[in-house]
FIROMAR-310891 format. One record per residue (C-alpha): residue number from 0; residue in three letters; x, z, y. Coordinates in steps of 0.2 Angstrom, whole numbers. Layout:
(rec NUM,ALA,(X,Z,Y))
...
! end
This chain:
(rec 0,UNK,(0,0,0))
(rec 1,UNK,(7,-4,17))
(rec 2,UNK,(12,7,30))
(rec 3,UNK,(10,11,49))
(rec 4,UNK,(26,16,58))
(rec 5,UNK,(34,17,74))
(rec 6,UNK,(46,4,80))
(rec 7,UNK,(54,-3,95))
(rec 8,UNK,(50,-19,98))
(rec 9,UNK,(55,-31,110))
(rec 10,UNK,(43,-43,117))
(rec 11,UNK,(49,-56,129))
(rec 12,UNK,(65,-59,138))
(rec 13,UNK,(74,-46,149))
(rec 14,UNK,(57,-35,147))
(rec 15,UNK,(60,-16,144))
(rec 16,UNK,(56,-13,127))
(rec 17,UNK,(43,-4,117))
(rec 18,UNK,(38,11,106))
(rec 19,UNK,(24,2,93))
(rec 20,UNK,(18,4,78))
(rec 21,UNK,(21,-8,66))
(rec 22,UNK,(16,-11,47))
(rec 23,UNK,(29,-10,33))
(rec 24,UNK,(22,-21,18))
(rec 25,UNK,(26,-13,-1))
(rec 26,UNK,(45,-23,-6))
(rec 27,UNK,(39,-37,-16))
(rec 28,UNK,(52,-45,-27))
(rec 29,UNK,(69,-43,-23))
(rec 30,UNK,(64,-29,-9))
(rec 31,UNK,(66,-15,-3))
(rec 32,UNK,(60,-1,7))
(rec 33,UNK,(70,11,18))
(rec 34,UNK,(67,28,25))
(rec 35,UNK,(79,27,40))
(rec 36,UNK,(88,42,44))
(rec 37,UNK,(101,34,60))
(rec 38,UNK,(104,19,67))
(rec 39,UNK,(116,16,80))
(rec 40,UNK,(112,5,98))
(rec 41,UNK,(123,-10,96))
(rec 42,UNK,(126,-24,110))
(rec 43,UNK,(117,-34,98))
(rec 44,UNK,(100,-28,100))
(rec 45,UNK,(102,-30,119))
(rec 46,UNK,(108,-49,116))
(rec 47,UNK,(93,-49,104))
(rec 48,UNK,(82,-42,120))
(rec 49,UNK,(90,-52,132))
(rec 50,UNK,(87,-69,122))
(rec 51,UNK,(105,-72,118))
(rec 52,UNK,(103,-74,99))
(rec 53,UNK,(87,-83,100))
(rec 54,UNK,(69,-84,108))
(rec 55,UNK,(57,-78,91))
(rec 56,UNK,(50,-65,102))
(rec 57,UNK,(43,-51,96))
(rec 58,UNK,(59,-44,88))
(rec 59,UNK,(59,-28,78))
(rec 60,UNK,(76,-21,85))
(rec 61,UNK,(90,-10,77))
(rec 62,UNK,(102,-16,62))
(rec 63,UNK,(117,-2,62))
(rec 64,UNK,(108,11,51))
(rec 65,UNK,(110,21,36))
(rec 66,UNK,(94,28,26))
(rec 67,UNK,(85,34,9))
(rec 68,UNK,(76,21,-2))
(rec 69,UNK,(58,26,-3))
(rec 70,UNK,(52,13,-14))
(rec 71,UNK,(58,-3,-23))
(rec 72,UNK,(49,-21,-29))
(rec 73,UNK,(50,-30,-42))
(rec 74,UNK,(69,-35,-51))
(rec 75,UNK,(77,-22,-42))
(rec 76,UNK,(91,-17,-52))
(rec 77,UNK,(106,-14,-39))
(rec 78,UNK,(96,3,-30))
(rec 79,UNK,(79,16,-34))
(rec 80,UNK,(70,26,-26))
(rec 81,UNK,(81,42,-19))
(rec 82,UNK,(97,31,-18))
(rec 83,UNK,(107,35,1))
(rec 84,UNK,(112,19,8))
(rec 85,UNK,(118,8,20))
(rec 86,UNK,(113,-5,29))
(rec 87,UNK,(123,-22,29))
(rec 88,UNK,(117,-41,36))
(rec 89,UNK,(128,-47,23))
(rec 90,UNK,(117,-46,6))
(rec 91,UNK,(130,-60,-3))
(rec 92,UNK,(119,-73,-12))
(rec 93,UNK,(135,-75,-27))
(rec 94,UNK,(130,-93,-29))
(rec 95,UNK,(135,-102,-12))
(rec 96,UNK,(152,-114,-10))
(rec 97,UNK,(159,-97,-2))
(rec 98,UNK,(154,-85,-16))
(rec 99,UNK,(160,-97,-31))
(rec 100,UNK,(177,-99,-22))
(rec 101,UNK,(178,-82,-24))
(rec 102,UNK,(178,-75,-5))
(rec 103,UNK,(159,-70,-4))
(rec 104,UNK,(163,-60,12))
(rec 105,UNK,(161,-79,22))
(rec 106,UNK,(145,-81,10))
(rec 107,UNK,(133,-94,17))
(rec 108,UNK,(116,-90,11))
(rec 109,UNK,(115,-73,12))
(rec 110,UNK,(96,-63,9))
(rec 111,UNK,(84,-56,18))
(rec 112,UNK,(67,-49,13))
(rec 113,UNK,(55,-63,10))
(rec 114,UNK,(41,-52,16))
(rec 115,UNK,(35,-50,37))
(rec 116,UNK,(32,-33,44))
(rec 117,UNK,(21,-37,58))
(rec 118,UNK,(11,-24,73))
(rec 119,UNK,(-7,-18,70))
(rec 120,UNK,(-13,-36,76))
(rec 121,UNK,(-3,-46,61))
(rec 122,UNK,(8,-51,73))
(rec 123,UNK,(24,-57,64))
(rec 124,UNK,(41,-49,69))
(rec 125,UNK,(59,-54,70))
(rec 126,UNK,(67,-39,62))
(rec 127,UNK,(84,-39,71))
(rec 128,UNK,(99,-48,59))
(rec 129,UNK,(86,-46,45))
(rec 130,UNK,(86,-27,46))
(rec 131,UNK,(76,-20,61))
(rec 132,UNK,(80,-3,59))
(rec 133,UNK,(75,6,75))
(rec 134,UNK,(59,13,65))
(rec 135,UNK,(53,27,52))
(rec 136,UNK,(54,14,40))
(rec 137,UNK,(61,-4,36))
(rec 138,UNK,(59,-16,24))
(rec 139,UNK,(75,-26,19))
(rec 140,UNK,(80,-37,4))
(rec 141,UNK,(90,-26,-11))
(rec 142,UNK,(105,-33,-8))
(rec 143,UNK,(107,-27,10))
(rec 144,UNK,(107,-9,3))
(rec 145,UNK,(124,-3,-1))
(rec 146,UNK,(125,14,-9))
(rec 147,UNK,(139,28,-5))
(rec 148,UNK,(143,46,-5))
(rec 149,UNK,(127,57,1))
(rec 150,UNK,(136,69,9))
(rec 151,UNK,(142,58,24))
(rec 152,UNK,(130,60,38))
(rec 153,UNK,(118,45,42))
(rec 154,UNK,(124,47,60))
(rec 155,UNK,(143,42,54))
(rec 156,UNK,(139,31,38))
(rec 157,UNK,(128,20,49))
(rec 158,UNK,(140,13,60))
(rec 159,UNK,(149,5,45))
(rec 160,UNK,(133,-8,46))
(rec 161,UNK,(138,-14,60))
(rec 162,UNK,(153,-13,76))
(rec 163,UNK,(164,-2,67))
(rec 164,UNK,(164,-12,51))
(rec 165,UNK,(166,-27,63))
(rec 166,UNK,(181,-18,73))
(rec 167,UNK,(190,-13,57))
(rec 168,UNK,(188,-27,48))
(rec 169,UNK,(195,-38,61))
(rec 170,UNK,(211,-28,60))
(rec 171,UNK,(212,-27,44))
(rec 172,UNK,(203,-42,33))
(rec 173,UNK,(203,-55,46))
(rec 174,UNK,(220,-52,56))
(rec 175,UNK,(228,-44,39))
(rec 176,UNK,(237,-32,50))
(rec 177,UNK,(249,-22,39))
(rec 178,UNK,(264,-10,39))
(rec 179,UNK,(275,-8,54))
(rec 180,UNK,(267,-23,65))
(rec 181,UNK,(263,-22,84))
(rec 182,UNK,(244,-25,88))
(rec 183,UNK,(236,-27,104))
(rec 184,UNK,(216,-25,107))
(rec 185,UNK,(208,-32,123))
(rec 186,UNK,(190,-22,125))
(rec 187,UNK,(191,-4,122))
(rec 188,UNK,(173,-2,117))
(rec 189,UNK,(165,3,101))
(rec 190,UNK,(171,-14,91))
(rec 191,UNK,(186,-13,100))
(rec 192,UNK,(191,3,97))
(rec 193,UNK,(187,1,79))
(rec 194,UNK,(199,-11,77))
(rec 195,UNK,(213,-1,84))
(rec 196,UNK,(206,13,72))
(rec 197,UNK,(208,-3,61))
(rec 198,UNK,(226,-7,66))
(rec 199,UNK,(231,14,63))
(rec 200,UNK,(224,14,44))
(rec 201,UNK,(234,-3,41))
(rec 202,UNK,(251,4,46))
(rec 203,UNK,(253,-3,63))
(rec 204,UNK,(268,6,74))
(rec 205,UNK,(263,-2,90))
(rec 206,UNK,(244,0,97))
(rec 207,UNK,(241,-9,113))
(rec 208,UNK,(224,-4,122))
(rec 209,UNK,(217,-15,135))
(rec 210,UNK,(204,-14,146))
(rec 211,UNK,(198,-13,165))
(rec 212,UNK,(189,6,162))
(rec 213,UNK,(203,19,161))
(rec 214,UNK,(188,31,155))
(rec 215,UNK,(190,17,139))
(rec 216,UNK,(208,18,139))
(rec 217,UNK,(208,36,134))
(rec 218,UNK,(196,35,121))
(rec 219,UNK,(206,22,116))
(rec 220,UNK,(220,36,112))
(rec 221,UNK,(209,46,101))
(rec 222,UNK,(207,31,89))
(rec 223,UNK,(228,26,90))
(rec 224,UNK,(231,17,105))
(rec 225,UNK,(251,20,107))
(rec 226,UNK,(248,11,124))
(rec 227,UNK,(237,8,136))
(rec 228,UNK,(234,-6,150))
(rec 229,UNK,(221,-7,163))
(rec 230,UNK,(219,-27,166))
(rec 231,UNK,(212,-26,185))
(rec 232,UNK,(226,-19,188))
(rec 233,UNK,(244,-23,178))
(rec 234,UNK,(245,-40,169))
(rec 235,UNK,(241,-38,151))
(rec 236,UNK,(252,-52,145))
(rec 237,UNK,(268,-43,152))
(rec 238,UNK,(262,-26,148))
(rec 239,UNK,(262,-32,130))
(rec 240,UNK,(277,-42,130))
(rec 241,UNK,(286,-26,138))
(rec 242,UNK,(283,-17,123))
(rec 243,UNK,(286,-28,109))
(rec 244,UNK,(306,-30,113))
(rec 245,UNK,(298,-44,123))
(rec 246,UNK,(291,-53,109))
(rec 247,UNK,(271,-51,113))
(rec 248,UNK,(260,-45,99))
(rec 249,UNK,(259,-50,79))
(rec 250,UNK,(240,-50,79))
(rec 251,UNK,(228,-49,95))
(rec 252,UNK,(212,-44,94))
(rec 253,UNK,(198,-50,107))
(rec 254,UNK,(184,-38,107))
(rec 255,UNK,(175,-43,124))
(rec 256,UNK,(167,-64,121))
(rec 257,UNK,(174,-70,135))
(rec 258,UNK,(187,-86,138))
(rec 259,UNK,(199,-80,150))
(rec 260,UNK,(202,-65,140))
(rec 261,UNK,(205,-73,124))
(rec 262,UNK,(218,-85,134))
(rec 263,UNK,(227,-69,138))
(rec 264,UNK,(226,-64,119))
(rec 265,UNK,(233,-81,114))
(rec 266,UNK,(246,-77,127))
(rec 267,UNK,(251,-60,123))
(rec 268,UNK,(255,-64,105))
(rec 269,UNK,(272,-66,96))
(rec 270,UNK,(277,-85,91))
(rec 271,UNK,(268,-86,74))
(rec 272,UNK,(256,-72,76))
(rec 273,UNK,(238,-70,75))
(rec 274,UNK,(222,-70,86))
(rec 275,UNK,(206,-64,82))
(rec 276,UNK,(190,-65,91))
(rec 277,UNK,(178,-53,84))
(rec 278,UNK,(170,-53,102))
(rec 279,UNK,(153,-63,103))
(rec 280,UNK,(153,-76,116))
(rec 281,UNK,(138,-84,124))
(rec 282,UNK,(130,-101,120))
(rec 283,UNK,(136,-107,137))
(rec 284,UNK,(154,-102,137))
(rec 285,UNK,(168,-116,134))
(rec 286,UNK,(188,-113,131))
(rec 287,UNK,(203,-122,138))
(rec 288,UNK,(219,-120,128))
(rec 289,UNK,(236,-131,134))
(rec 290,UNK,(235,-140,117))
(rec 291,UNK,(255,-143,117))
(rec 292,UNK,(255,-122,116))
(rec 293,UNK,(244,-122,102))
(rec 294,UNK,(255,-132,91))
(rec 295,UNK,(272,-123,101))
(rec 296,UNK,(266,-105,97))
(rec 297,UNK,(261,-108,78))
(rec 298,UNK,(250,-95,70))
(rec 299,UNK,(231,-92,68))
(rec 300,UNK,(217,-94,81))
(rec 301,UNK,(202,-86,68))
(rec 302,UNK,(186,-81,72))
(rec 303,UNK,(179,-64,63))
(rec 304,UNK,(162,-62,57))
(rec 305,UNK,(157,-45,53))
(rec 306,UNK,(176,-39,50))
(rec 307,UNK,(176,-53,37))
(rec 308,UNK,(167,-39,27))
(rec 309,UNK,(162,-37,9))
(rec 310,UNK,(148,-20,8))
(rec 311,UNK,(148,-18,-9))
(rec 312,UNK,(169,-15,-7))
(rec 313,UNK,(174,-8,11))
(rec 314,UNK,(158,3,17))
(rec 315,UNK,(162,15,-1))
(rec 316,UNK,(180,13,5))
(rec 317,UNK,(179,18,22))
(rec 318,UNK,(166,34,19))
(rec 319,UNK,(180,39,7))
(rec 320,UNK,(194,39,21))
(rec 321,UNK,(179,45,32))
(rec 322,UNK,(178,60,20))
(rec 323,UNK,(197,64,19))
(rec 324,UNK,(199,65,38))
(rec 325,UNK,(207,48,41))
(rec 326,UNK,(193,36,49))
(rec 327,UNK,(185,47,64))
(rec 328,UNK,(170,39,63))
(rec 329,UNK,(160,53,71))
(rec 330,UNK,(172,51,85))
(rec 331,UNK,(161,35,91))
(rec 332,UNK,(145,45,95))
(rec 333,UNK,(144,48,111))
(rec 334,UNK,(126,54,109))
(rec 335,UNK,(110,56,97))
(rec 336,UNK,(93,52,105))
(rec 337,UNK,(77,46,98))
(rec 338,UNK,(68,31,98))
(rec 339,UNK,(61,35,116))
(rec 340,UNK,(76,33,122))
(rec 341,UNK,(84,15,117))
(rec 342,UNK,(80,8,132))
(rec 343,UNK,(92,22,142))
(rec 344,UNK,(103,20,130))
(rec 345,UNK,(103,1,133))
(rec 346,UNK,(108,5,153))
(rec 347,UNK,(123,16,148))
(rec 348,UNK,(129,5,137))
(rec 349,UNK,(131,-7,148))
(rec 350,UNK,(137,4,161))
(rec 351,UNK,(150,7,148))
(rec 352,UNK,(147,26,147))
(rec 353,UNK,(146,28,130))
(rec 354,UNK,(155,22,114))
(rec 355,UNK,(138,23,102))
(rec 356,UNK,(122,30,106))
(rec 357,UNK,(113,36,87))
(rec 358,UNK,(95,34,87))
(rec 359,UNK,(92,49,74))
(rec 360,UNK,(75,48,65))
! end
């Protein structure tokens, strides 16, 4: 039997968004229904509410969330009921060209449920990145449910489903940062400082933090920035290369979406090193790179989607880590609110006072 729950929903473009009930259909095949206990406020849901992703208004809005499975559809094999999980927008399908060539972290055709929740009216919604998890309850295909240890708390574990997998991931599946290497991280919020959090785990001995908000630079520390640079002030290229005996960085990281940053990350790295963009520009945006200095510098220009992550092998890692005190991931809540409060939460993340706000449920 379906349920009535409440949900933020947002209904057109730029418009504050709503506290509404919604229905949650029983899983079908394949489905699965989750009892959310946190969910983080990701700059996704605002590109979601600002019409940056796409224009299938109304959306259903969260996706960073951890939870309890309350019920299962048919074919459910992978969780049951009582099960704590995570939420991923990766749910690998195994038979796509990506999955058979073994790397299903770039799978092509991942899942979601089949099934609409809607509002009281049978309006259909758009459950933000197939998850829309800013509710009591959500419904989501199986495979986007990846259990791990109980004991870590939803407000910590749920930021694995989204920035700080992303952050990490980029550091350390996408840029394969390792032992000993210098690293250098423009954009010094939650994704970005994941990546230097990232860049720690991995062995990295040089950390450089960039950004324009010294506020951000000093968080930046607490996640093992060794250095720090405010761009609007010092020349980041420079600062990196007066670091690294001269050399600039062996992996950048570009955490913000926008051009001219990422030509400063192309700039600031060593001659056969690595940039990755993990930031998510907008449709309009276009880059300009002096094409003779893309063949001179050698290397990798890659792109990073969603830390390049595999659920099913890195969240069980990281909650482990997590768990032996070496991933501070309650370090990036900044605050817990409820769902009346998103749309504040919206205003301070862009304002960049916070890291995460956690939507606790």
């Amino acid at each position: 039997m379906s349920q009535e729950v409440r949900g933020v929903i947002a209904r057109s473009k730029g418009e504050p968004v709503s506290i509404e009930t919604i229905v949650v259909p029983d899983p079908g095949p394949g489905e699965v229904v989750v009892a959310i206990q946190a969910c983080g406020v990701c700059h996704t849901d605002l590109h979601y509410r600002e019409g940056g992703i796409n224009d299938e208004f109304p959306f259903l809005l969260g996706h960073e969330a951890a939870g309890i499975v309350e019920s299962v559809g048919e074919g459910v094999t992978e969780v049951e009921s009582g099960d704590y999980v995570i939420l991923n927008w990766r749910a690998v399908c195994g038979s796509c060209r990506a999955c058979l060539k073994g790397t299903p972290e770039y799978c092509f055709s991942t899942f979601n449920a089949t099934q609409k929740m809607t509002l009281t009216d049978g309006t259909e919604l758009s459950a933000a990145l197939g998850i829309g998890a800013f509710c009591d309850k959500t419904l989501v295909h199986a495979g986007q449910c990846t259990k791990v240890d109980p004991s870590a708390p939803p407000t910590a574990a749920g930021l694995l489903g989204c920035g700080v997998m992303a952050g990490i991931g980029a550091a350390i599946n996408t840029g394969g940062v390792g032992r000993g290497d210098s690293v250098a991280v423009f954009g010094c919020g939650g994704v970005g400082d994941a990546a230097i959090a990232g860049a720690s785990l991995a062995g990295a001995t040089t950390i450089v933090a960039v950004d324009v908000d010294d506020r951000k630079l000093e968080w930046a520390k607490g996640f093992g920035a060794t250095h720090t640079c405010n761009s609007s002030t010092t020349d980041p290229v420079e600062f990196i290369r007066s670091v690294t005996d001269g050399n600039g960085a062996d992996v950048c990281i570009e955490a913000v979406g926008n051009p001219a940053v990422y030509i400063q990350a192309f700039e600031a790295r060593d001659l056969a090193g690595t940039v990755v963009l993990v930031g998510v520009p907008r449709p309009d945006m276009t880059l300009e790179l002096p094409y003779l200095d893309v063949f001179g510098r050698g290397g990798a220009l890659k792109s990073s989607w969603y830390g390049d992550c595999l659920p099913s092998r890195d969240f069980p890692m990281l909650i482990d880590l997590y768990q032996q005190g070496r991933l501070d991931l309650d370090g990036f809540v900044s605050e817990t609110i409820t769902l009346d409060d998103v749309e504040a939460a919206f205003h301070k993340m862009e304002r960049g006072e916070v890291l995460r706000s956690v939507v606790v449920l």
